[in-house]
Every structure is written in C-alpha cells, then in structure tokens.
C-alpha positions as CSV (number, residue, x, y, z in Angstrom):
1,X,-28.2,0.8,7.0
2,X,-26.7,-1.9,5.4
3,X,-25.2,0.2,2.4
4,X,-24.0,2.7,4.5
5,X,-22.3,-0.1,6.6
6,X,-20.9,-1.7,3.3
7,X,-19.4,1.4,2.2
8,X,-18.0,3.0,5.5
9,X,-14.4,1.7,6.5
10,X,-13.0,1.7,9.7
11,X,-10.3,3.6,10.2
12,X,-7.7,0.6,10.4
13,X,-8.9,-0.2,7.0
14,X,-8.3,2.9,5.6
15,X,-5.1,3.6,6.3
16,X,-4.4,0.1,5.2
17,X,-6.1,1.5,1.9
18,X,-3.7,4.7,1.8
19,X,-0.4,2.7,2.4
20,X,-1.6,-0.2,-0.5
21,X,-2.5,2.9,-2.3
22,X,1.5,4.6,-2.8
23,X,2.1,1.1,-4.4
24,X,-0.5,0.5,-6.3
25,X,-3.3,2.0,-8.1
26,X,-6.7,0.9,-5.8
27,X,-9.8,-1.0,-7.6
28,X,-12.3,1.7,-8.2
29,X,-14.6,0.5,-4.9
30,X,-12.0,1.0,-2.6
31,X,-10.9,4.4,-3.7
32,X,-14.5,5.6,-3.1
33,X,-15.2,4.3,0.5
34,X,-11.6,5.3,1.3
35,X,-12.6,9.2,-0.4
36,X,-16.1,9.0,1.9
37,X,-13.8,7.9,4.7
38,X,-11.4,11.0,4.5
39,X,-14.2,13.1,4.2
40,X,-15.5,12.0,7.9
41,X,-12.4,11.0,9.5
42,X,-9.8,13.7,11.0
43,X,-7.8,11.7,12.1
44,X,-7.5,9.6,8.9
45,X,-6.4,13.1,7.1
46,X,-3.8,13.9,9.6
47,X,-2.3,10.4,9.2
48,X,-2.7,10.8,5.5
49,X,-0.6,14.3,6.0
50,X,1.9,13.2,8.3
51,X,2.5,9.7,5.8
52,X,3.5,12.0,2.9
53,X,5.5,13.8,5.0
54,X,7.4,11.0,6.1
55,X,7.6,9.4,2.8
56,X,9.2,13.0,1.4
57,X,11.7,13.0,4.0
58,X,12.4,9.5,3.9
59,X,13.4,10.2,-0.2
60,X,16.0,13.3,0.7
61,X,17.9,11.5,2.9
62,X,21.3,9.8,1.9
63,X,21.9,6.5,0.3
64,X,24.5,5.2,2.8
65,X,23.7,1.6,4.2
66,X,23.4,1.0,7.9
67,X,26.0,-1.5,8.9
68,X,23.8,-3.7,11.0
69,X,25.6,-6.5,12.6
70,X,27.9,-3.0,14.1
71,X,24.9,-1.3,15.4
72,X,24.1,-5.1,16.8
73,X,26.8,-5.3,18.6
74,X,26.3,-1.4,19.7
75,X,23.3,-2.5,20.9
76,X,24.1,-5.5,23.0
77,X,27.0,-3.9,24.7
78,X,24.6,-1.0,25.7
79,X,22.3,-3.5,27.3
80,X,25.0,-5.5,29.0
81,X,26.3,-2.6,30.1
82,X,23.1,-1.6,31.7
83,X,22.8,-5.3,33.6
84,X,26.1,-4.7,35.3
C-alpha cells in the first residue's frame, strides 16, 4: 500500500501539477503519478479540458489594458451607491 500511496496524488495536487506544467516542463516522477492520476480522476480531466479552454480564449482576446484605478472608482461608487 505504501507505493500505491506514494504514487497516487490527490486531486489538489494534480491540478497544481497541470498548472506548474504550462510553465514548465515537470521532473519525470511527477509527470507519471499526474498521467495515473488523469487516468482515475474525471474530474481532474474535465478541469484539464476546461483549463485549455480558458487558456485558448484567454490568447484571442485583445491587447488593450484595463484602466484600473477607473474601474476602482467604478467600483466604489457602485458600492456607495448601494449604502445609500
């Protein structure tokens, strides 16, 4: 039990493992239990899934910066307004 315990990821570990993953290559241990750990998991996959389709999306859309201290201030009169 105790190899199948050292090799078996939970699932918060694994998709730590597939986020480290798109930004850099994974030692050779960790790319196995994370590969036995998609092969179990379904819900693991789906979140694998819906991360590239997220990350796909996030690369189409424009190159326009978000001007934050206006949507600050967007934000702050939008909760004063709701005190009132």
């Amino acid at each position: 039990m105790g190899l199948l315990n050292t090799l078996m990821l939970s699932c918060r570990k694994a998709t730590e493992l597939m986020e480290r993953s798109t930004m850099q290559p994974l030692p050779m241990g960790d790319r196995m239990r994370l590969w036995m750990h998609r092969r179990a998991c379904d819900g693991c996959r789906a979140f694998e899934k819906q991360n590239a389709a997220m990350d796909q999306l996030l690369e189409k859309r424009p190159e326009r910066a978000v001007d934050a201290r206006a949507l600050e201030g967007r934000i702050l009169q939008a909760l004063e307004r709701d005190e009132e």
